[in-house]
N, C-alpha and C positions, 0 to 999 in steps of 0.2 A: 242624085243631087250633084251639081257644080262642085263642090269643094271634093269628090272622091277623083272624080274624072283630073283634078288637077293638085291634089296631095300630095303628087313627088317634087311638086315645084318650091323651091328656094326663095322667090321672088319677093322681100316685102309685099313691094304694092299687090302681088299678084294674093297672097295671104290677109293682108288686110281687105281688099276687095271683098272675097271670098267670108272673110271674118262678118263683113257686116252685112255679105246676104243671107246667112248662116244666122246672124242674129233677127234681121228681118223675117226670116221665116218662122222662127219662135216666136216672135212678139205677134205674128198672125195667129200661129196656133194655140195659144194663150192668151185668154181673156184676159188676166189679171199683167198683164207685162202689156195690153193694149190699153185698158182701160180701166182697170183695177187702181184702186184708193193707194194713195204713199203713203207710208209709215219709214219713219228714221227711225235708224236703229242704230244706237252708240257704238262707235268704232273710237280707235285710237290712232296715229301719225296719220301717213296718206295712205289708207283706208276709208272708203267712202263704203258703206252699208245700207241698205234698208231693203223693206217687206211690201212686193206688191198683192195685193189682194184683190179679189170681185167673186161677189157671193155663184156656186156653182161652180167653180171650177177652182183647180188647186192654187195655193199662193206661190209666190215663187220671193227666193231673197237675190238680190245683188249684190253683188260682190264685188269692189275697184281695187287693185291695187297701184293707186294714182303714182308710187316710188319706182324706182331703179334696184330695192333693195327687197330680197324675201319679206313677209307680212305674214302675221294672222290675225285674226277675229275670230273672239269670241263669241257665242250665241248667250250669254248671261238669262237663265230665267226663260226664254221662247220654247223648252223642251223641241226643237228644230230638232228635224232627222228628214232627211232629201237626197234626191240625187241629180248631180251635175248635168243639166242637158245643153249648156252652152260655155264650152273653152276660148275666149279669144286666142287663145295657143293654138286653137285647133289639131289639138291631138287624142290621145287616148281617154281623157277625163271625163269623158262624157261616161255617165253612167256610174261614177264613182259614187258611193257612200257618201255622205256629209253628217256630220251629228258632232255637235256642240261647236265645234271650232273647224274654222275654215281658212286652210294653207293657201297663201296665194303666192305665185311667183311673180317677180318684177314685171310692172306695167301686164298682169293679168286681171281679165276678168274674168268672173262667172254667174254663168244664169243656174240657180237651184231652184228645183221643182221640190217642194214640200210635200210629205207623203202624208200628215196627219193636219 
């Protein structure tokens, strides 16, 4: 993939470019980020959350952190347990754990694949 061939690079634009082909190719490989139902899901400050689904294939939650400032969210009640397969950091997170509450760093997002 594009984003390993250019990972040492520094570049904003060159990162965000990469960010959103990185995201384009998840929202292909998953139904529910293409075409799967919205559900909001309560968030607090600039935190923007919710739950895509489409029956057959796993759901995924979203994750904004629309601030300049660390964040979290709570998963209240969704018994959620997932793992990160989209960093707009574009770094190691991919593949992390998620369950109940989800760390977001300034102006991050993440796409979670839900395992149940």
């Amino acid at each position: 993939m594009a984003a390993d061939k250019f990972s040492h690079c520094e570049s904003p634009f060159v990162k965000k470019l990469l960010s959103r082909e990185r995201l384009i190719a998840t929202r292909r490989a998953n139904q529910a980020l293409a075409i799967g139902e919205y559900h909001p899901l309560a968030a607090t400050g600039d935190v923007l959350l919710y739950r895509r689904s489409h029956s057959g294939c796993a759901s995924v939650i979203v994750a904004l952190n629309l601030g300049d400032q660390p964040a979290a969210a709570l998963l209240h009640g969704l018994e959620a347990r997932g793992r990160v397969v989209l960093s707009t950091c574009l770094d190691s997170r991919e593949g992390e754990l998620i369950e109940d509450e989800i760390d977001l760093r300034p102006n991050e997002g993440l796409v979670i694949e839900l395992s149940n």
